[in-house]
N, C-alpha and C positions, 0 to 999 in steps of 0.2 A: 449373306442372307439379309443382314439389315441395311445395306445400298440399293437393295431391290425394294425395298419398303420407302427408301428416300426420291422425293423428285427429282429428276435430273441435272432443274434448273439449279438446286441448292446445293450439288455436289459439290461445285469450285468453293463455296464459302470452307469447305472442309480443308481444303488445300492451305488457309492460314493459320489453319488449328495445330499447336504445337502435336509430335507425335505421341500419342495413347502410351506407349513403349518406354519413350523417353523419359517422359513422365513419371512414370511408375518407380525407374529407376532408380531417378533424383529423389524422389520422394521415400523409397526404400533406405536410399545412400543418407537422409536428414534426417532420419526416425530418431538418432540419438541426441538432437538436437533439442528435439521440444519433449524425449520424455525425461532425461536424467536434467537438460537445460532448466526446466522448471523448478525439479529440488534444488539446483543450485543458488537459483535467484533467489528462491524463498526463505533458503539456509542464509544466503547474503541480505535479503529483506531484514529476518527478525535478528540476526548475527547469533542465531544460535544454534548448534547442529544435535543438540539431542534427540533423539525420537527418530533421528535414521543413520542405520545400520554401517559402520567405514569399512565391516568389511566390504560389501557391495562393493567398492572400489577393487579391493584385490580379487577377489571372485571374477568379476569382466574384465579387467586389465591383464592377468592369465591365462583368461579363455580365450580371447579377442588375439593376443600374442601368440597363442599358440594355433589359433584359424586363421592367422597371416602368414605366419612360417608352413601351414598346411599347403597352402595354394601355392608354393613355388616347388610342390613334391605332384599335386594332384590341383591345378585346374580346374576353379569354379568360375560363377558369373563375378563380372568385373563390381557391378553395382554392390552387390555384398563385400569385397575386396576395399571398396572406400566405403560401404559403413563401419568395417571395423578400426580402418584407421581412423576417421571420425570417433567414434567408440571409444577407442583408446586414449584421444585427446581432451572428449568430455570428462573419462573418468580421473586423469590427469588434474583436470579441473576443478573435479569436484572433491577429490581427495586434499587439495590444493583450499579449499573452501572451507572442507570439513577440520582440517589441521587448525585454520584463522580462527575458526568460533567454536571450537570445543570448550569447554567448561576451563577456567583458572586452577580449580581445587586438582582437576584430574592427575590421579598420580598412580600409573598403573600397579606398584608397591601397594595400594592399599586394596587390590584385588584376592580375591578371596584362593587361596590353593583349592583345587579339584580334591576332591575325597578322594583318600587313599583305595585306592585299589585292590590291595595286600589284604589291606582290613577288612575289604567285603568278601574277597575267596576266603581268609583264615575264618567266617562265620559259616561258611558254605559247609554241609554235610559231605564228606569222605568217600569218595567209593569204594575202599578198604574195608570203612566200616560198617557198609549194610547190610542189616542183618535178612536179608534176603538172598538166596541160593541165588547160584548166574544162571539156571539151567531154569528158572521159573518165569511166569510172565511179570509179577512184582517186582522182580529187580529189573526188567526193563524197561516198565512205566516208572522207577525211582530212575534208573539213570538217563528217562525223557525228558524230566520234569528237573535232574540236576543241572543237565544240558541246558536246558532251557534259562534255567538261573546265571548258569554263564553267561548265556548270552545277553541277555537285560544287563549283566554289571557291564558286561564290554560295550556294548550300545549305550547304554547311559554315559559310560566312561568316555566315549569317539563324542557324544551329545556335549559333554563342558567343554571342548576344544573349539565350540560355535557359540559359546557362550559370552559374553562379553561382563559378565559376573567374576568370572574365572579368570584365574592368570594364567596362561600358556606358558607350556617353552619356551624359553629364552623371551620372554614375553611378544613372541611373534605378532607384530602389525599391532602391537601395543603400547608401540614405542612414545618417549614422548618429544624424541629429537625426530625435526620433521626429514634430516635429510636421509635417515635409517631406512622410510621409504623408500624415497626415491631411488635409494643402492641397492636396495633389495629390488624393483623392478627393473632396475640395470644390470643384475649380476641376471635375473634369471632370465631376459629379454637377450642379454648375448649370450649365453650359455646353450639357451635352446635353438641360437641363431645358427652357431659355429655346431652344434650337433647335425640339426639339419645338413648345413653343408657338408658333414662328412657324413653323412648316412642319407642322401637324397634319393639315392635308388633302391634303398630296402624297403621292402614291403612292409617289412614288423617295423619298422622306426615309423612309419606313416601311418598304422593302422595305430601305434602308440602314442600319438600324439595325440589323433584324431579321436581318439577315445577320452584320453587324459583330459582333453580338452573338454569334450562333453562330457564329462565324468564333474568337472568342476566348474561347469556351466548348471546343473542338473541341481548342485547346492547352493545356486543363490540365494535359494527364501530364506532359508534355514536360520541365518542369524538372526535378520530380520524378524522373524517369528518368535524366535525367542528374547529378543529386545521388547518386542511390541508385550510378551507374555506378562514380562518384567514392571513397564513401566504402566502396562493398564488404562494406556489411554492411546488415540490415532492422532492425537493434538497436532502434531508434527509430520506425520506424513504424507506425503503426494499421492493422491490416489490414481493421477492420471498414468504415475510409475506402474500402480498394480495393473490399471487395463493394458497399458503395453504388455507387461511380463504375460497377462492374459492372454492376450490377443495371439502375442509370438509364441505362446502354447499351442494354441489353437491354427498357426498357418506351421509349424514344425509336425504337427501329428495329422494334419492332413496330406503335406508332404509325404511323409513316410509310409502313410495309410494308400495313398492314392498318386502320388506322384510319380514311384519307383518300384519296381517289380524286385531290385537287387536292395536289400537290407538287413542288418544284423538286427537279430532280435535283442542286443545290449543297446542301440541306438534307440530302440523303444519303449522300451523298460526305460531309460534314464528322461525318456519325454514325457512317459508316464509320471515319472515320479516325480522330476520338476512340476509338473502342473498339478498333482496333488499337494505337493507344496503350497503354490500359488494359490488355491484354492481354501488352504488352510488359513493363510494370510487376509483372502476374503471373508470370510467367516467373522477371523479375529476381527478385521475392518468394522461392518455393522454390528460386531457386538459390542466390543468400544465406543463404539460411537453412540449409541445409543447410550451405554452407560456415562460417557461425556456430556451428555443432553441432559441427562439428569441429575448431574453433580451442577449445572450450571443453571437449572431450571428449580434448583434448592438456594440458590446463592440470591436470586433474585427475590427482595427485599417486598413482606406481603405487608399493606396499610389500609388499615380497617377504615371504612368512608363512613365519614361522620353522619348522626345521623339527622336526618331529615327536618328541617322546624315546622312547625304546623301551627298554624292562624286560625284562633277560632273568631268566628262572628259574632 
C-alpha cells in the first residue's frame, strides 16, 4: 500500500536502504547495550555503585540463562537468542562494575537478621482458642481474618529476602568475595545446562523452565524498590533503565494481548505484575526526585542584597 503512494522514479533509491527487518533486529539484539551500558558507565563515571540495586545482576543473569537453555527445547526468533547472550555479558559486566566500587565499609555481617518468624505466629491468636462455635458465622470471619494474619507475616517474611537491609541465607549474593559470584552463576548456568540435556524432550521440564524463568524475570523491580524506599533519594539511578523495563512491559503485554491466540493465563499475570512493579518504581522516581530538588533547593545559600544608596540633592 505505501509503494503505491511512492513515485516510481524514487523506488530504486529504496534498493540502497538497509532492510526495515534487519534492522529492527539488530536494534532488538543491542537493547542491552545502551540500557544497563549506561548504569554501568555512570557506576564507572562516579566509582560508586550505591543507589542501584546488585541484585539486578542475578535476577537477568537467571532469567536470560534459563531463555537460552529454552531455545534449544522450543525455538524462538534468532534476534532475541543474541539479546540474551548480549544480556548476559552486560550483566556479567556490570556485576563486574558494581563488585569495583561498592562501598570499603560493606560487611555483609553487619546486616541486620530478618525478624523471627516464630515470634510473630507465637503472638498470633489460636484457633483452639476461640471462643466462637465452628458451626457459627463468627468463627469463620475469626478464622478469615487469622488467615489473613498469616499471610501478611509470610509475605512480609518472602519481602526481607529482597531486602538488602537484611542478611539472607547463607548470605546469598551478599557475599563479599567476588569470585562466590561468579561460582554461583557457574554451578547454576551448568546445572541447568546438563538438565536440559537430559530432559529436552519433556514437556514439564520446558514448561519448567519457561515459567521459572518468567517467574524470576517478573521480580526484578522488587529489590530495587525496596533500596530506592530505604535510601530516599533517585540520586543514583538510570532512569533510562526504568523506560526500558517500561517500554518491554509494555511490548511483552501487547504480545501476549495480541500477538498469540495460545497463552497461559500465569504468563499474564506475571506480565501484570512485573509492570505493576515497574510502575511502582515510577512513582517512587518523581516522588524522590522532587524531594531531591528540594533538599538541594534548601542548600542553596540565600544573601540579602544590600541596600540601595540614595543621593539627595
Amino acid at each position: 500500500m505505501i509503494e503505491s503512494l511512492i513515485p516510481k522514479e524514487y523506488m530504486s533509491y529504496f534498493d540502497v536502504l538497509p532492510d526495515v527487518h534487519k534492522v529492527a533486529n539488530v536494534a532488538i539484539s543491542m537493547t542491552p547495550l545502551y540500557t544497563y551500558g549506561t548504569a554501568c558507565w555512570g557506576i564507572y563515571y562516579r566509582k560508586l555503585s550505591v543507589g542501584f540495586s546488585i541484585d539486578i545482576c542475578a535476577t537477568m543473569i537467571m532469567a536470560s540463562v534459563l531463555r537460552i537453555l529454552y531455545y534449544f527445547i522450543a525455538p524462538y526468533e534468532v534476534a532475541l537468542l543474541r539479546q540474551l547472550f548480549i544480556m548476559v555479558l552486560m550483566q556479567c559486566l556490570l556485576l563486574k562494575v558494581l563488585l569495583k566500587y561498592r562501598p570499603a565499609s560493606y560487611n555483609p555481617d553487619t546486616l541486620s537478621d530478618p525478624p523471627d518468624i516464630s515470634e510473630k505466629l507465637a503472638n498470633l491468636p489460636k484457633l483452639s482458642t476461640s471462643q466462637y462455635r465452628y458451626d457459627t458465622s463468627q468463627f469463620y470471619s475469626f478464622l478469615l481474618g487469622l488467615t489473613g494474619q498469616y499471610a501478611g507475616i509470610f509475605f512480609s517474611q518472602t519481602i526481607c529476602l529482597f531486602d538488602v537491609y537484611y542478611k539472607r541465607p547463607a548470605c546469598f549474593w551478599q557475599w563479599i568475595d567476588e569470585y562466590r559470584y561468579w561460582r554461583f552463576i557457574a554451578v547454576f548456568s551448568t546445572t541447568f545446562a546438563v538438565l536440559t540435556v537430559m530432559f529436552r524432550n519433556s514437556t514439564f521440564y520446558a514448561s519448567f523452565i519457561g515459567i521459572f524463568g518468567l517467574f524470576i524475570e517478573a521480580l526484578l523491580p522488587l529489590p530495587q524498590i525496596l533500596m530506592l524506599q530505604r535510601l530516599r533519594t533517585v540520586e543514583n539511578f538510570k532512569v533510562i533503565l526504568l523506560v526500558s523495563w517500561l517500554c518491554g512491559d509494555c511490548l511483552k503485554l501487547s504480545y501476549l494481548f495480541f500477538g498469540t491466540d495460545d497463552v497461559s493465563s500465569i504468563f499474564i499475570l506475571a506480565g501484570l505484575f512485573q509492570m505493576a512493579l515497574d510502575l511502582v518504581i515510577l512513582y517512587q522516581y518523581f516522588h524522590f526526585r522532587a524531594l531531591d530538588q528540594q533538599k538541594a533547593s534548601a542548600l542553596i545559600p540565600m544573601f540579602e542584597m544590600p541596600p540601595v544608596a540614595t543621593t539627595h540633592e
